[in-house]
Phi, psi and omega in degrees: 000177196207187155220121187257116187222109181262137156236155184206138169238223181287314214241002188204174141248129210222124158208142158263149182200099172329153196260000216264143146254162171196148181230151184062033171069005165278096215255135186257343190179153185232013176212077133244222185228104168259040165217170174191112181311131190226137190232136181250205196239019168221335168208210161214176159201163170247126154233157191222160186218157169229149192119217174322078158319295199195150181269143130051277173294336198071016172287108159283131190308342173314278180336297181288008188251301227260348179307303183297318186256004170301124176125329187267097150279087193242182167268149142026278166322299183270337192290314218274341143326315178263350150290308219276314183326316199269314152345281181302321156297312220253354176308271191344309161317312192295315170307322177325307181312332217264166174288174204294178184048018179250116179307098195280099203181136170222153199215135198222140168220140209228082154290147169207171158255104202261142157034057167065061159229114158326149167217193175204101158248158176238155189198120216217139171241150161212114150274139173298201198262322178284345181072026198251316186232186190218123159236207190187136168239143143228082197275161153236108168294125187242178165259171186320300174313344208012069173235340148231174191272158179279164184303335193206135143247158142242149183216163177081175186275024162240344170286320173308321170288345167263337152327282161330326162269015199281346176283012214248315202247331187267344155301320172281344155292303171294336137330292202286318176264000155280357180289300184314258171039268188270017179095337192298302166218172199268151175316306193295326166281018154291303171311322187270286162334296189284334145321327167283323176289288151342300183276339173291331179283309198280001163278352162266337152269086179298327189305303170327081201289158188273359193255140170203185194227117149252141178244140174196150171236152192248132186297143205278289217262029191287196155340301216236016158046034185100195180064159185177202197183195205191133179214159177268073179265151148236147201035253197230043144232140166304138183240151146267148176213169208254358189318149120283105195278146189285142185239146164190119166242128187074322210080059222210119155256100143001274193271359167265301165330284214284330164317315182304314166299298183332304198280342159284343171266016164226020167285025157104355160264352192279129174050035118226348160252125190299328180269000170318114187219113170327127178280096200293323211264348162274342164321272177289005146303317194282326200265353144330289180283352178309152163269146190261336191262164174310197170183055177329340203290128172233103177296000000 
C-alpha cells in the first residue's frame, strides 16, 4: 500500500509519495521510488503511482512508464496515450498476483503543466474481485465548471486516509503553496509540510512508510521561470540520498546518462585523486550502449 498526495497551483506542481513497499501487512523495503519525471516537447509532469509496488521480477513500475516512453519525443498527452496502451497490456497479469481481499488496481496520477496551462491526468487498471474483467481509465480532470483541474489528488490507503481527514490538512496545504506562489515561502518549506503530512498518515497506517520523495516542477514562463527539485525524508527530516529518480526528458534518459557520470565519479578517485580526469570517450562509449528505444514489456 502507499500514499500518493498531488498538489497543483498556478507556479507549480507537487507530489509526495512514501518509499514503503509491503506485502500482507508486511514492509519488504522502505526505498523505493514511485515517482518519475517526464518532460515533452509541449510540457512537463510528475507521475506517481499506487498499486503494483514491484513484479516479480523486482521490476518497479517507475523504471517500466520511463522504458515505455523512452525514445518518444511527442507532446504531453499523446506521451501518456502510449503509457495507458501499455498499461492495459501489461498490468493485469501482475494484478492477478496480488492477494484475496486486496483490491487488484494500479492507479498513476499525473499533474502537469501543457504549454504553462495546469493540468491533472489519472490513469487507472481495476480488476474485478473475481479477477475475470478489467476495467481502465484515462482520463484528464477538470473541476465542476471543467475548466480546471482540481487542486488535490490522492491514491493509495494513505490517500484514502488522508480523504477522511481532509478538513483537517488541506486548506492549510494550499495556503502554504499558494505562499509559495507569491514568493512568500521556499520550495523546501513546501516540502517539509507535505513530509509532515506523509508522516502524520504512516502514524496511523503502517502500510505507509516514514520515508518519502516530494517532488515539484515549476511553470516554464511562471515566476520561478521553470525548473524544480526533489528532496528526501525520513519521518520529517530531510536525508541525503544517492536516488536518481528516472527521468525522459524529449525522449532522452535522463537518468541513465547521468548514472554513468555518477558512476564514473565514484570510482574511488573522484575528490581524492588529485590527477584524476574524466574519460570522455570512455563515457561515452558506456552512454553509447544505454538503450534508446521504448521498451513496454513488464516482466
Amino acid at each position: 500500500m502507499t500514499l500518493v498526495l498531488a498538489a497543483i497551483s498556478k507556479e507549480a506542481i507537487w507530489v509526495v509519495a512514501d518509499r514503503r513497499l509491503s506485502q500482507r501487512g508486511r514492509a519488504l523495503i522502505d526505498d523505493a521510488c514511485k515517482i518519475m519525471f517526464l518532460e515533452t516537447t509541449d510540457g512537463i509532469a510528475i507521475l506517481s503511482y499506487a498499486g503494483l509496488g514491484r513484479t516479480i521480477a523486482g521490476v518497479q513500475p517507475s523504471e517500466w512508464m520511463s522504458a515505455v516512453v523512452r525514445g518518444r519525443n511527442l507532446p504531453l498527452e499523446q506521451t501518456l496515450g502510449l503509457l495507458a496502451e501499455a498499461m492495459q497490456r501489461e498490468l493485469p497479469k501482475h494484478l492477478l498476483r496480488f492477494p484475496p481481499g486486496m483490491m487488484p488496481s494500479h492507479t498513476i496520477i499525473a499533474p502537469a503543466f501543457v504549454d504553462d496551462e495546469p493540468r491533472l491526468y489519472i490513469l487507472e487498471v481495476v480488476l474485478s474481485a473475481d479477477r475475470k474483467q478489467k476495467s481502465f481509465r484515462f482520463v484528464r480532470q477538470n473541476d465542476a465548471g471543467g475548466r480546471k483541474p482540481p487542486l488535490l489528488a490522492v491514491a493509495g490507503s494513505g490517500g484514502m486516509s488522508l480523504f477522511h481527514r481532509r478538513k483537517y490538512w488541506m486548506r492549510p496545504l494550499m495556503r502554504i503553496v499558494r505562499a509559495y506562489d507569491r514568493s512568500r515561502v521556499s520550495a523546501q518549506t513546501v516540502a517539509n509540510h507535505m513530509a509532515t503530512l506523509n508522516n502524520d498518515v504512516h502514524a496511523v497506517d503502517v502500510s505507509v512508510g516514514p520515508r518519502s520523495i516530494v517532488a515539484w516542477r515549476n511553470r516554464k514562463s511562471g515566476i520561478y521561470k521553470g525548473g524544480g527539485a526533489q528532496e528526501f525524508f525520513n519521518n520529517c527530516q530531510r536525508q541525503n540520498d544517492s536516488m536518481i529518480i528516472p527521468t525522459i526528458a524529449s525522449g532522452m534518459d535522463v537518468r541513465g546518462i547521468v548514472q554513468v557520470l555518477w558512476d564514473d565519479m565514484m570510482k574511488g578517485r573522484f575528490g581524492l585523486d588529485a590527477d584524476y580526469h574524466p574519460n570522455t570517450d570512455e563515457i561515452n562509449a558506456k552512454i553509447a550502449t544505454l538503450p534508446h528505444g521504448p521498451d513496454e514489456s513488464l516482466p
